[in-house]
Every structure is written in structure tokens, then in C-alpha cells.
C-alpha positions in Angstrom: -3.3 -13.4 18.6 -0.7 -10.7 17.9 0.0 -9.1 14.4 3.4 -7.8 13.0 2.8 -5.4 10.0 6.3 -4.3 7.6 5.8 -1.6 5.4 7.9 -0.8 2.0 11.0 -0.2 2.9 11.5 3.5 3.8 8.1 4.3 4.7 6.6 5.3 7.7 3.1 7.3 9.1 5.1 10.6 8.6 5.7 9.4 4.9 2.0 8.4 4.9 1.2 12.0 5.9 2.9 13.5 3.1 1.1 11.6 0.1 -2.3 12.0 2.0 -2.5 8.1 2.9 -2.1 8.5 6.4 -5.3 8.9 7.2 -6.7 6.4 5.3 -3.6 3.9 6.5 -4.8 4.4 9.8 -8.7 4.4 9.6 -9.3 1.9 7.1 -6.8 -1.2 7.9 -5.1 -0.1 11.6 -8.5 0.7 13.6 -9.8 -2.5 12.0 -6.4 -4.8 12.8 -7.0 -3.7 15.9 -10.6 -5.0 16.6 -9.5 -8.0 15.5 -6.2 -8.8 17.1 -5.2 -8.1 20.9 -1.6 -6.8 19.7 -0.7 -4.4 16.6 2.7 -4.4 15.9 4.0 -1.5 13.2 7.2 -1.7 12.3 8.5 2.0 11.2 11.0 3.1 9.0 10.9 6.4 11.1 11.7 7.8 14.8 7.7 8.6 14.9 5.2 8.0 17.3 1.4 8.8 16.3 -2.1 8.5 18.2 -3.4 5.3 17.5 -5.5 2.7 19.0 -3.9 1.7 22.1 -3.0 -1.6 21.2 -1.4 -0.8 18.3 2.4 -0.3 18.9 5.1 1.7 17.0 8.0 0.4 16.5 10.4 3.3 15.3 13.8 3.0 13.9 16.4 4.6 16.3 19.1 4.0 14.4 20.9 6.2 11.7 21.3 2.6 9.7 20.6 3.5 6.2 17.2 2.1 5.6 18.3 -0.8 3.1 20.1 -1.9 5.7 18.1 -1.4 8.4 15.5 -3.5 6.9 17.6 -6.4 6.4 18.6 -6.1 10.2 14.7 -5.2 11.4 14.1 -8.5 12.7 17.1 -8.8 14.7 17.0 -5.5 16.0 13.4 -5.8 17.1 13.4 -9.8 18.0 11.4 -9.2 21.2 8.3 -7.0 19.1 8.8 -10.1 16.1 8.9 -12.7 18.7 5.1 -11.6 20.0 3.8 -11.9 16.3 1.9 -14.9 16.0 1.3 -13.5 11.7 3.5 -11.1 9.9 1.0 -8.6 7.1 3.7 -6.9 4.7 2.2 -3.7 2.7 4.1 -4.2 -0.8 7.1 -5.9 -2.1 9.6 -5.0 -0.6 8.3 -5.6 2.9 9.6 -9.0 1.8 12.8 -8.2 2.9 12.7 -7.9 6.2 10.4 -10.8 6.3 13.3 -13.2 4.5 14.7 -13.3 8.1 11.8 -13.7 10.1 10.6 -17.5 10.9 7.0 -16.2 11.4 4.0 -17.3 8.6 3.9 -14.2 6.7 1.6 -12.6 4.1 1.4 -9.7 2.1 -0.1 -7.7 -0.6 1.2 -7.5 -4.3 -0.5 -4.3 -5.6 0.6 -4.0 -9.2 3.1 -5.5 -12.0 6.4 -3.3 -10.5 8.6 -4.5 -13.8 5.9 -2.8 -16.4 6.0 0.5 -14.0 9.6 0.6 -14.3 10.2 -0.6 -17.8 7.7 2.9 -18.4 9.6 5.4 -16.2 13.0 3.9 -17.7 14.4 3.0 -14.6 15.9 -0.4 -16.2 18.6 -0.5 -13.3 16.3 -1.8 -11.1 14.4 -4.3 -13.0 16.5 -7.3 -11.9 16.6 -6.2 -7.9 12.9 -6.0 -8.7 12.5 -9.4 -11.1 14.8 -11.3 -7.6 12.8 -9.7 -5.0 9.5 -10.5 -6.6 10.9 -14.1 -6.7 12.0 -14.2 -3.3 9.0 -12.9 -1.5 6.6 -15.7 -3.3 8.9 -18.6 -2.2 9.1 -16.8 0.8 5.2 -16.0 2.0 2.8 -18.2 3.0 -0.2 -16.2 1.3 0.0 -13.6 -1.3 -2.8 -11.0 -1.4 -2.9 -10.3 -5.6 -4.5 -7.1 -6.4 -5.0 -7.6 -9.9 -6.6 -10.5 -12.4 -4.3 -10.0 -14.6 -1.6 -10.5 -12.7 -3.1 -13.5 -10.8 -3.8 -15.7 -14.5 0.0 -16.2 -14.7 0.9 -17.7 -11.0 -0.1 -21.0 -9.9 -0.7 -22.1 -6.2 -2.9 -22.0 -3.8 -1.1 -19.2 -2.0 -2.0 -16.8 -4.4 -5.5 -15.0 -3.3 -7.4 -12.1 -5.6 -7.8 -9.3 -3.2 -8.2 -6.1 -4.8 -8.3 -2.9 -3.5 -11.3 -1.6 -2.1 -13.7 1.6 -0.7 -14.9 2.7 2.2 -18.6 3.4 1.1 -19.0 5.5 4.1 -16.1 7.8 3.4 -16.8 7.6 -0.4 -20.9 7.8 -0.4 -22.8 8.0 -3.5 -23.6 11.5 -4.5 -26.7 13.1 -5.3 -26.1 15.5 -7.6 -24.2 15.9 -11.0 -20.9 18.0 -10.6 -19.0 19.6 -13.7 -15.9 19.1 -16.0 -12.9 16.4 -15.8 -10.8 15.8 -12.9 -7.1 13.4 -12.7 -6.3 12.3 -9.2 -2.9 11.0 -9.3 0.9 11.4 -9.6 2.1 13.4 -12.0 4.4 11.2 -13.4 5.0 9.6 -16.9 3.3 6.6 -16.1 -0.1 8.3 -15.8 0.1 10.0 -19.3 -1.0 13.3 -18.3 0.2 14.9 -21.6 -1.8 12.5 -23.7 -5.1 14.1 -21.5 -4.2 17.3 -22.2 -4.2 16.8 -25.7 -7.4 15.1 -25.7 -9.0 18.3 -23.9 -7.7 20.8 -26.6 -9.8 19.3 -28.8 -13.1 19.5 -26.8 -15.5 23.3 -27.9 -13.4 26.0 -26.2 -16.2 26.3 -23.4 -15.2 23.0 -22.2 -11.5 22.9 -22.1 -10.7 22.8 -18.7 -9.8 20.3 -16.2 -8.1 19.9 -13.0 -5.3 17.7 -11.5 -5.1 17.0 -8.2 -1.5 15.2 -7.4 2.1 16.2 -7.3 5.1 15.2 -9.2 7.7 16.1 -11.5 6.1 16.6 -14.8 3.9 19.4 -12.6 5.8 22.5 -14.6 6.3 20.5 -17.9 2.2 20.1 -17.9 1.6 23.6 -17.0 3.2 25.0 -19.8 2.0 22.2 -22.2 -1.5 23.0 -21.2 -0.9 26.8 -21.7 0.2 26.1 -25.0 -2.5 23.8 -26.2 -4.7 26.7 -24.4 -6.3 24.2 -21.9 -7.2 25.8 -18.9 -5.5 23.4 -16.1 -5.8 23.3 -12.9 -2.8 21.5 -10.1 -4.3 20.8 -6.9 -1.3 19.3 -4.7 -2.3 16.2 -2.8 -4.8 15.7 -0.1 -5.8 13.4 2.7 -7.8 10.6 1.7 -10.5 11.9 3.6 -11.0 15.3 2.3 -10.6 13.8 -1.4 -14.4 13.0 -1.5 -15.2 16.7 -1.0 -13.1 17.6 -3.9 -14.2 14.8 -6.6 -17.8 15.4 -5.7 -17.6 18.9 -7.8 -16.7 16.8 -11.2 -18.3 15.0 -13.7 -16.2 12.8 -15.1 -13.0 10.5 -13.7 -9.7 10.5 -16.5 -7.2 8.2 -15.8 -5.0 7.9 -19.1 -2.5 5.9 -18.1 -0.2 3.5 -19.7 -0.7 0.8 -16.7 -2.3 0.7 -13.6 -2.4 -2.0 -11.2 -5.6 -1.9 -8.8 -6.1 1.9 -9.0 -7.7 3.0 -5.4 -8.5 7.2 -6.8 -10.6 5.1 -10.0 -12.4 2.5 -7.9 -13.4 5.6 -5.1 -14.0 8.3 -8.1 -16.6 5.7 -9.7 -18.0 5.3 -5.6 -19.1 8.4 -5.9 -20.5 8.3 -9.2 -18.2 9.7 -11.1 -18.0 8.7 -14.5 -14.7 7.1 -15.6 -12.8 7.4 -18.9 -9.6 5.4 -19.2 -7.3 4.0 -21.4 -7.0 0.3 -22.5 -4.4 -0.4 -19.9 -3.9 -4.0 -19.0 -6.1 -4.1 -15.6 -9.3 -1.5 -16.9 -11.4 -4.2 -17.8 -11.0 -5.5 -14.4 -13.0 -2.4 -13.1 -14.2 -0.6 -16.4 -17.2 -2.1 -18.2 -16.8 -0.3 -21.4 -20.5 1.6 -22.2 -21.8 0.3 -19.3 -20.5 2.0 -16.4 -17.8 4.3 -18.0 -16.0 4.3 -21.6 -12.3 2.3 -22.1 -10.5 3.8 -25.5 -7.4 2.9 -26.9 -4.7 5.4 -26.9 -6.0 7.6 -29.6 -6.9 11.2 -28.6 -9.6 12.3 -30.7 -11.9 9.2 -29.4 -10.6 9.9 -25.7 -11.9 13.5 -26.6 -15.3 12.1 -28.4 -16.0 10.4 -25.5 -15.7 13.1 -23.1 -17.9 14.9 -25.2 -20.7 12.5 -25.1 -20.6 12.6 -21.1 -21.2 15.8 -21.2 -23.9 16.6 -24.0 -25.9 13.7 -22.8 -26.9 13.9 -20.0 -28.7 10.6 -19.7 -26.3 8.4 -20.9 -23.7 10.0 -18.0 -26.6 9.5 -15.3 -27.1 5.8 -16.4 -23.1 5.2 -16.2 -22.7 6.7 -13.0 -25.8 4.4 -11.2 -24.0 1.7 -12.7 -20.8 2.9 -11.6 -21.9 3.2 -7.8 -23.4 -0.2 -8.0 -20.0 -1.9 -9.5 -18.2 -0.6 -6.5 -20.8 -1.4 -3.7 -21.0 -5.2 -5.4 -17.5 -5.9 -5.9 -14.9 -3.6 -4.3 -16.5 -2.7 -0.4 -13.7 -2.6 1.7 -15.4 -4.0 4.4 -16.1 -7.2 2.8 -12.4 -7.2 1.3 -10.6 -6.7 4.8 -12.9 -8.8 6.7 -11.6 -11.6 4.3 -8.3 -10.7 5.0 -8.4 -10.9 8.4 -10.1 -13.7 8.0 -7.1 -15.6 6.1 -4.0 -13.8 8.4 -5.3 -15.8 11.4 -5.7 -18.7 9.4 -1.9 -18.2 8.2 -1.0 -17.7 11.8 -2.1 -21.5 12.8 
């Protein structure tokens, strides 16, 4: 049985490589599609070739189409590569596209609400191609993957399957020891409400306002010198690989994530793996991971009790020991992403029948 996997449009392993997913693309779902089927097709939106598992096949773009429209024309320009595909696995939304003209079953993952993200970066162009393409995709796949709960409570249908993100436990291995201070691992982008952190962390005792960003963006300079005038000492790590992220997080105490919405955040549910401590806002999906005063804190978006409960984290020292055990067990019990893709391979060669 042969697998056909469509990423977002535009993106490719050399894409991958630049956000520091590439690694964690390849190791955690590739080496494991390939165990499992006897062909991996990867359809690129690059001229790349990689070192992968030797069944798995690139299929670059060597064309100078622009990529809209290269994605529209993917399946006829690779009929041969879709003609071996008994399933089709689309990463994201708009892997739907190329999909539309495709006749094989196909299935794909809906990671978060894309409307709410845009409605929050203003980008109100592209809320109808978003509100049609989300429409399309669902008529068109035979399974939906849906990340969230949240998201899942307002479709109906069989198709639709919860399948949230996971960890890999041995990547992202309970640590032994405490580390020290806050740490953000994300982009730094409106969405993620970086200012509102900074805030909170100016009112923490001057010995303990500090904290460290790892991530890249466009608000980079903005925060900088917002930080230097709330006198926060910050910290701008650019992005890493996936697999030297558990080196860094294992030095810090406490997880933020402030944002206004998340969908299934993958940095929150490996932070807490490692027994980090997580402090988020009320977004709509936190309850999904965040047991509030059980294995981190959830506060509304109000910065002096963001800041209290950083505070408490770090004074007391038992109560931040008891929420990172159960932290580390919420993960192992519910988000292993062996379990998760096991399923999922599970139901693509179900969907290929």
C-alpha cells in the first residue's frame, strides 16, 4: 500500500529547515510512514531532494509555476507519482487544494480555527478564501484529523476524528531536576501576545524579571525595546530544530504561552513533557491541555494575576514540583505520539479500502 502526502501549499523540507520542523517532519511522521507503507510519496513545493528513508520519494516542483498554481495543476503534472497512491495524507488546509483534483480517498489534518488566527493578525482579506477552502476540503476528504475539542463540538459526521498533537517522550524525556526563570517558545507575532508577558514580568521583584524568547518574527525589535523600557531583562533566541529544543527548555522553570488563541500548541504540550510548568491564558483550547491548579495555572487576560502566578511557581517550590509531576503524567496519558500516529496510520489504510 502506497501513500501520497500534500503539504501547505508553498512549503517544502527546505521550508521545514528554516522554522526548525524539519527534523521533527522527518523523524516523527516520515520514518514512521515508512514502516508502515511500501511507498512514500512527498509531494514538494520545492526543487529539493533530502536523505530520507529509501522508500520515501520526493517529488519536487520543476517548474517556475507560481505555487498557487502549481498546486492546482500538482495532480496533473505528477499523475504517474498520484496514480501509485492507494491514500492521499494532506498536512493542513490548504493541502486541500491539490487534493480537489485528485480521485484518490484522501485525509488530512485540521490543526487550528484559521478564521480566529486571521480575524487577530487583521488579515480580513483572506477570511472568505479561508471560510471556502475550509468548506471545500470537508466535502472533499474522506477523514478529517481535528486537532482541537473545541473545534470538533461544532461538526457533525463521522468523518471528523479528535487527533491532537502529540510528543515524542523519547525526544522530550521527563527531567530530573528543576531549571530557572520563564521561557516563550514561539512566533513572535501578535497572536501570541508577547507584550502582554512582558508586562506581566515587570511587575515580578526586580531579581526575577527576566525571561527568554526563543522564536522569530516581526514584533522581535518592537519587544526589545518594550522590554527595555519596562526594564525586563529579555532574552531572543532565534528558532531551533525540534530536536535541540529540549536542551534549551530543560534550563527553565516555567512554560508562558499568553496568547490570544491557540489551536493544539505542539512547544506547550512538549514544554509540560518535560516538566515544565505552564502558565497560559484563557484561550479557547487551554482547557483542553491545562488543568488549572493541577498541572499548571490558566488566568484570564489580566496581568497582575498572570504575574501572581508566576510568583507563586517560583516561591514555592512544592506546589511547582507537584504541577510539573502532574504535568509529565498528562502528556505521557494523553498526548504520546506514538499512540496518536499509530492510530493514524491505522485509519489512512482503512480510508485507502
Amino acid at each position: 500500500m502506497n501513500l501520497g502526502i500534500l503539504l501547505g501549499i508553498g512549503e517544502s523540507l527546505s521550508q521545514m529547515e528554516k522554522s526548525g520542523q524539519k527534523d521533527r517532519f522527518i523523524n516523527l511522521y516520515l520514518k514512521r510512514y515508512a514502516k508502515n507503507f511500501s511507498k512514500v510519496y512527498l509531494f514538494s513545493y520545492d526543487d529539493e531532494t533530502d536523505k530520507l528513508p529509501n522508500n520515501v520519494i520526493i517529488v519536487p516542483k520543476k517548474t517556475c509555476l507560481h505555487r498557487y498554481l502549481y498546486a492546482l495543476l500538482l495532480p496533473i503534472i505528477n499523475r504517474n507519482q498520484i496514480k501509485d497512491c492507494n491514500v492521499i495524507r494532506g498536512f493542513g488546509l490548504t493541502s486541500a487544494i491539490p487534493a480537489l483534483f485528485s480521485s484518490k480517498p484522501f485525509v488530512f489534518n485540521f490543526p487550528y480555527d484559521y478564521i480566529k488566527f486571521l480575524k487577530i493578525e487583521k488579515k480580513y482579506f483572506f477570511i472568505p478564501i479561508f471560510y471556502v477552502s475550509e468548506k471545500i476540503a470537508f466535502l472533499k476528504a474522506k477523514i478529517v484529523f481535528i486537532a482541537t475539542k473545541h473545534k470538533l463540538k461544532s461538526l457533525k459526521g463521522r468523518k471528523y476524528i479528535y487527533l491532537p498533537n502529540g510528543v515524542d517522550l523519547t525526544l522530550f524525556p521527563k527531567k530530573n531536576n528543576f531549571g530557572k526563570g520563564v521561557a516563550f517558545v514561539g512566533r513572535l507575532e501578535k497572536q501570541k501576545n508577547l507584550f502582554f508577558l512582558i508586562d506581566a514580568i515587570s511587575k515580578l521583584p526586580e531579581k526575577l524579571r527576566s525571561v527568554t524568547f526563543i522564536g522569530s518574527g516581526s514584533l522581535k525589535i518592537g519587544l526589545e525595546n518594550y522590554a527595555s523600557k519596562k526594564k525586563v531583562s529579555l532574552t531572543i533566541i532565534p528558532s531551533v530544530k525540534n530536536t535541540k529544543l529540549p536542551t534549551l527548555l530543560r534550563k527553565f522553570l516555567i512554560f508562558a504561552l499568553p496568547s490570544f488563541e491557540e489551536g493544539s500548541s505542539k512547544v506547550l504540550l512538549e514544554a509540560m513533557a518535560l516538566g515544565l510548568v505552564p502558565v497560559v491564558t484563557n484561550f479557547s483550547t487551554a482547557k483542553e491541555v491545562v488543568k488549572d491548579n493541577l498541572n499548571g495555572f490558566i488566568t484570564n487576560y489580566d496581568v497582575n494575576d498572570y504575574s501572581r502566578k508566576l510568583v507563586m511557581l517560583i516561591e514555592d517550590r512544592k506546589l511547582c514540583k507537584n504541577m510539573s509531576q502532574n504535568a509529565i503524567l498528562s502528556i505521557s496519558n494523553n498526548f504520546n505520539l506514538e499512540k496518536l500516529i499509530s492510530n493514524e496510520i491505522k485509519i489512512l489504510k482503512e480510508s485507502a479500502q
